[in-house]
N, C-alpha and C positions, 0 to 999 in steps of 0.2 A: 786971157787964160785964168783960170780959177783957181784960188790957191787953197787943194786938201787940205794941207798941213794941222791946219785947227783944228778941221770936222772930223778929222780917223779917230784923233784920240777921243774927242767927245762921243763918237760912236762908239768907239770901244769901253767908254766908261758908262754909256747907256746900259750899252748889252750887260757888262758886269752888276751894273745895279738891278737889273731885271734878275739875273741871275740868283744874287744874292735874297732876291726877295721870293723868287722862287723857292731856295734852300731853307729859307725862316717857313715859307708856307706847308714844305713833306715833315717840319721837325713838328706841327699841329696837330697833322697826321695822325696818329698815331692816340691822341687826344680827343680827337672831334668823333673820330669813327666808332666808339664806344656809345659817349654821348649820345648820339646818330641811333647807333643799333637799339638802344634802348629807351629813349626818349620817344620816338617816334609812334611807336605799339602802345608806346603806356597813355599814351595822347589821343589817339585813335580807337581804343579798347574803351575808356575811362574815361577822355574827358570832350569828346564832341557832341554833347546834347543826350546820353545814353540815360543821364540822372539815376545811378544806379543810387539805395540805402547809403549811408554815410559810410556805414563800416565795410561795405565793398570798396566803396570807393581807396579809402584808405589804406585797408592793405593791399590793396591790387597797385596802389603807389607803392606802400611798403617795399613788397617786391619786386618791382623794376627796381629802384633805388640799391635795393640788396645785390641785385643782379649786375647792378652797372656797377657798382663798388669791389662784388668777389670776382667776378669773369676774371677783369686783369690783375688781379692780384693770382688768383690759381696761375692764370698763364706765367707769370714770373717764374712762383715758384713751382712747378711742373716742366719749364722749358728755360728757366734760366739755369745759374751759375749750380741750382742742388737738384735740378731734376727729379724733383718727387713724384715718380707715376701717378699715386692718387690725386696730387692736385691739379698734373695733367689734365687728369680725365673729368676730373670735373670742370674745370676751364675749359676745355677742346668740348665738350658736351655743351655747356650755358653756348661756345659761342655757336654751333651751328644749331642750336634751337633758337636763338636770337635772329638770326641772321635770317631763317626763315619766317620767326613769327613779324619781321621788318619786312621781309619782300612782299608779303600777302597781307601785313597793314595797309601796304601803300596801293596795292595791286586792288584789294578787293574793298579797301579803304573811299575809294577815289570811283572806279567801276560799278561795284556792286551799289554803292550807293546812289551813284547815278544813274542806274537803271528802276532803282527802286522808287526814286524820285520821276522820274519823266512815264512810270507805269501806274504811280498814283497810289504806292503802297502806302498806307499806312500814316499815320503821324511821324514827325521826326523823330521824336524819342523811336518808335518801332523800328526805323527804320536803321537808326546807329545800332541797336540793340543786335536785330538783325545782322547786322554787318559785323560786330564782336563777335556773336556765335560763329557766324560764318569763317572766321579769319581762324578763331580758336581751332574750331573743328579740321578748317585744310591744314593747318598746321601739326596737328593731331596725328593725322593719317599719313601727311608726307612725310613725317620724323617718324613715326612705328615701321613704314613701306622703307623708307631710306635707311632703316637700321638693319632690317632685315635683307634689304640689298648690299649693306658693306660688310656683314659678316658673313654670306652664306661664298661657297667656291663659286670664283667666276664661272660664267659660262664661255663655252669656246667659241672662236667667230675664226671663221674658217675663210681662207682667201687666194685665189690663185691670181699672183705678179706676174707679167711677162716682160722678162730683160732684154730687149732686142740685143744685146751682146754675148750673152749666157748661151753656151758648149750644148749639143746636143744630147751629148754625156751626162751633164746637170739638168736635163730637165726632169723637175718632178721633186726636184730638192727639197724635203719638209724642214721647214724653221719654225722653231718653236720660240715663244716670246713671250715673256714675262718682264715686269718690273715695276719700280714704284712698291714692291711689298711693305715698305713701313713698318717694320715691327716695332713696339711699341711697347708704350703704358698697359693697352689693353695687351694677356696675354693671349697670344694666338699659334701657340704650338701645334693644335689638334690644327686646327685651320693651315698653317704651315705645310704639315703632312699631308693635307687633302688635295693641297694646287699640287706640289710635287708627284703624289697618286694620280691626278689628272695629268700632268704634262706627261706622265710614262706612259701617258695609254695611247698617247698619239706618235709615238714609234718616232719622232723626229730625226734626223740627222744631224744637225745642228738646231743648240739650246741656246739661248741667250736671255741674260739680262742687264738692262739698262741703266740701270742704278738705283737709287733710291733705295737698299736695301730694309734699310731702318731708321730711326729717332733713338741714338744712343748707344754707343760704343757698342766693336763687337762683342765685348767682356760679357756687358749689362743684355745684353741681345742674342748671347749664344745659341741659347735654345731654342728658340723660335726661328734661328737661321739653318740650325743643323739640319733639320730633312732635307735644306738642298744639296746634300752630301747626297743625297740618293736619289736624286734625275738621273734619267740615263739617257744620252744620244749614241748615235751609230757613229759620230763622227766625232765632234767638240763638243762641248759646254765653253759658253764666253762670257765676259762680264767687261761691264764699264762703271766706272765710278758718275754718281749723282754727286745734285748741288746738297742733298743730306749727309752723304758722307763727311762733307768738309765742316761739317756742326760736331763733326764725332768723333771724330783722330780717322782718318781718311784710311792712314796705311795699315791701321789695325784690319779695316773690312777687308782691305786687298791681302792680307796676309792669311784671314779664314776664309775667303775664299780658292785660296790656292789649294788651301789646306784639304777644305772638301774640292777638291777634285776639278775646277773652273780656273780657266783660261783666262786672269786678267788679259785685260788688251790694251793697259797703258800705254797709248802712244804706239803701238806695234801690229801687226798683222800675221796673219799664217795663212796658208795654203790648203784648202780644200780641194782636193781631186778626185775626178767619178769620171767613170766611160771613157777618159783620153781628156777632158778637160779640166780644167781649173779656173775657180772662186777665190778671188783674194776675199778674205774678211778681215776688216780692219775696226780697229778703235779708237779712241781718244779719251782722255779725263775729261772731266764736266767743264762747262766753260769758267766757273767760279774756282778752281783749282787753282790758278794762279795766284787770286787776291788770300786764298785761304793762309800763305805763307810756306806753306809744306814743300821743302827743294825736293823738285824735279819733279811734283806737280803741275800741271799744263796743259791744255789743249792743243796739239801740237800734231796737225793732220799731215804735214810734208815727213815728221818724223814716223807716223803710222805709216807711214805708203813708200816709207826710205827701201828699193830695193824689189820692189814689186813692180811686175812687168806692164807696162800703162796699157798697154792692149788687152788683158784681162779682165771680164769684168769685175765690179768692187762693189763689195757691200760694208757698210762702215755701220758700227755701233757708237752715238753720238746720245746722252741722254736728254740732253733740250733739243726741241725742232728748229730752235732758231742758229741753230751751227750750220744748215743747209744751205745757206747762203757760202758758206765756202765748200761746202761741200759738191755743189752745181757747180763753182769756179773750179775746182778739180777735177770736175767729170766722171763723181761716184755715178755708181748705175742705182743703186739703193740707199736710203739711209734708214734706220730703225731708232726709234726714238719713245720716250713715256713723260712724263713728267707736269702733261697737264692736268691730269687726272679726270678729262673730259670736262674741267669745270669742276665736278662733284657735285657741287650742291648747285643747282637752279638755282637762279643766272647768274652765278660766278662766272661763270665762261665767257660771258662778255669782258670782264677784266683778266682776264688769261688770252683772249687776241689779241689786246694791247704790248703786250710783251712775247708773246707766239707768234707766229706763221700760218701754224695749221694749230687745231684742236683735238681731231680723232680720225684718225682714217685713211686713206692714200691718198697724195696729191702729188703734182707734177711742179715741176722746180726745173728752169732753165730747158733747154735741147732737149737731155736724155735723164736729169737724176730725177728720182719718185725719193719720195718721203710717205714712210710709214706711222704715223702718232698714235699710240695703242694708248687706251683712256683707262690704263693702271690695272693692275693686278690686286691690292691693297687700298689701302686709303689713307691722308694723312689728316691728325689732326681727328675732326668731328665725326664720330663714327658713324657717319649717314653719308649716304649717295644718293641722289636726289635728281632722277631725267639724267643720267650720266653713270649708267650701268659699269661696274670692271668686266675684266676680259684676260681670257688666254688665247692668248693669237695663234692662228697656225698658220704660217705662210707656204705656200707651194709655189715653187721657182717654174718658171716657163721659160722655152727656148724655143723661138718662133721656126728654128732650124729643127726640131722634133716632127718627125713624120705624125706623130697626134697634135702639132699643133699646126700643120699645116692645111 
C-alpha cells in the first residue's frame, strides 16, 4: 500500500507555488504591454536596416518614447480616481492608434518583407523602407475608416429567431436592441439622439438594453443618456445593468433609467402578452455586481424567474455571453447579450474569446437556449472600430406554430 500522506500536501504546495507565480506574472502585465505596444513599431519602422538621416531616426525615437511615457499616464488620469475627459481621450486615442500601428508592424513587418525578399525586390534598405511606408499608410486608413465607423449611427442588422416554444400569438414579435453605448469623454449627445431616432423607426414592441450605458456617473453622463427618454416601444423598454456601471455608482444609472421611462430588470421579470400568449422576459445584473460591493447587487437568475410559469417561453437580458452557461442549465429559450464589442479593433477579438463564449451573432447553447451577442451600439475607449462594425439589432420572434411559419 502506498502511503499519500506526504505527496497531497506537496502537491498541494506545488499547485500554490505555481499559482503564486502566476499571480507575480498578470501584476507585469500591465507593464510589459505598453512596453510591447510601443517598442515593437518603433523597431520595425526605425531600426531594421531602413538607415533613415539621423534626425529621423531620432525623433521618430523621440516619439514612441513620448508615446510610451503619456499613454499611461493620460489613462490614469482620464480613468482613474479624477476622471478627466480630455486626458481620457487622449490616452484612449495613443492607445488604439498604438495597438493598430503594433498589429501591422508585426503583420506586414514579418509578411510584406518576406515577400519582398523571396520576389527579389530591391536592396534591403528598399525593402524595410518599403515595409514602414506600407505599415504607416494601413495604419492611416484603418484609423481615419475606424473613426469614421465609431461615430457614425449604427446600421441596422435585421434577424428573424425561431423559439420552438413561443405562442402563435407572439409570432412576429419585434425586439429591438441596443447596448454598450458608452457615453463618454467624447461628447455624443447629437449621436445619442440619432440611434434613439433609429430605434423609433423600427416600430419595436419590446426595447432593450444590455448595459454598458456609459463611462461615468449618471450625473457626469446625463445628457448624452437623456434621449433615451424618448424610444418608444409598443410594449416595454428594459434595461440591465453592465460590468461599466459598477466603475460608476451602479444605482445611480438604474435610478435614471427608471426615471426615463425603462424597465430595470434587476433580478426580475414581467410578462409580455399578444394573441393569448405569453413571453416571460427576464433579467439579471452583470455578473461583476457582486464583487462591486453594492447590497443587493447580483446576478441572481433563480431570483429573475422567482414566480414565472416554467412552461413559458423566456427571454433573459444578461450583459456578458458568458452567463449562458446557466442560462441553458435553466432552460432560457433566448438570451440577449453586448458586451464584446465584436472585438472593436482588429484582432482584439481573439482575446475577447478567451473570456467569451460567443463574439457576435446567434449561437446555440445546450438543447434549446440561443444566444444572441450584438457587437455594440457604441464603443469603449478608442474611438475606432476597426473589421467590427456596431449595430442596432432588430429581432423578430418566430413561432413555428404560425401558419407563416409553417
Amino acid at each position: 500500500m502506498t502511503d499519500t500522506s506526504n505527496t497531497r500536501p506537496a502537491e498541494g504546495e506545488a499547485q500554490a507555488l505555481r499559482q503564486s507565480r502566476l499571480r507575480r506574472l498578470m501584476r507585469y502585465i500591465p507593464l510589459t504591454a505598453p512596453v510591447l505596444l510601443w517598442a515593437v513599431p518603433c523597431w520595425v519602422l526605425l531600426h531594421t536596416g531602413q538607415h533613415w538621416p539621423l534626425p529621423v531616426t531620432l525623433v521618430g525615437t523621440a516619439l514612441f518614447a513620448l508615446g510610451l511615457i503619456g499613454m499611461p499616464l493620460a489613462m490614469v488620469r482620464g480613468h482613474g480616481r479624477r476622471q478627466q475627459d480630455r486626458a481620457a481621450i487622449i490616452g484612449d486615442t495613443l492607445l488604439g492608434t498604438i495597438w493598430t500601428l503594433f498589429t501591422w508592424s508585426i503583420l506586414l513587418g514579418v509578411l510584406l518583407r518576406l515577400a519582398l525578399t523571396v520576389a527579389g525586390v530591391g536592396e534591403s534598405q528598399d525593402r524595410a523602407r518599403i515595409v514602414t511606408w506600407a505599415v504607416l499608410g494601413t495604419t492611416a486608413v484603418l484609423l481615419g475608416w475606424g473613426y469614421a465607423e465609431a461615430r457614425r449611427v449604427p446600421r441596422v442588422r435585421r434577424l428573424d429567431v425561431q423559439l420552438p416554444r413561443l405562442g402563435a400569438g407572439l409570432d412576429g414579435l419585434r425586439v429591438a436592441l441596443i447596448t454598450d453605448t458608452h457615453y463618454g469623454p467624447l461628447d455624443r449627445t447629437r449621436w445619442s439622439t440619432r440611434v434613439c431616432e433609429t430605434v423609433n423607426t423600427l416600430e419595436a414592441d419590446l426595447v432593450c438594453h444590455t448595459g454598458d450605458i456609459a463611462d461615468g456617473t449618471a450625473e457626469r453622463r446625463r445628457a448624452q443618456a437623456a434621449p433615451l427618454g424618448t424610444v418608444r416601444a409598443t410594449r416595454a423598454r428594459v434595461y440591465v445593468t453592465g460590468n461599466h456601471e459598477y466603475h460608476s455608482e451602479a444605482q445611480g444609472w438604474v435610478d435614471l433609467m427608471d426615471q426615463l421611462g425603462w424597465e430595470p430588470l434587476r433580478n426580475r421579470h414581467l410578462l409580455l402578452e399578444r394573441g393569448g400568449d405569453t413571453l416571460v422576459v427576464a433579467g439579471v445584473d452583470d455578473v461583476t455586481a457582486e464583487s462591486s460591493g453594492l447590497a443587493g447587487h447580483r446576478a441572481h437568475l433563480a431570483g429573475a424567474l422567482n414566480g414565472a410559469d416554467p412552461d413559458l417561453p423566456i427571454l433573459l437580458l444578461a450583459h456578458q455571453p458568458k452567463f449562458i452557461d446557466r442560462a441553458a442549465a435553466a432552460g432560457i429559450d433566448l438570451q440577449l447579450s453586448g458586451h464584446t464589442h465584436g472585438g472593436q479593433i482588429w484582432p482584439f477579438h481573439h482575446l475577447v474569446r478567451i473570456d467569451q463564449p460567443a463574439l457576435a451573432g446567434l449561437s446555440h447553447h445546450g438543447p434549446r437556449t440561443l444566444l444572441y451577442t450584438s457587437r455594440g451600439t457604441g464603443f469603449w475607449g478608442p474611438p475606432f472600430r476597426v473589421f467590427a462594425p456596431s449595430e442596432i439589432t432588430l429581432l423578430v420572434l418566430r413561432s413555428p406554430h404560425s401558419p407563416t411559419s409553417a
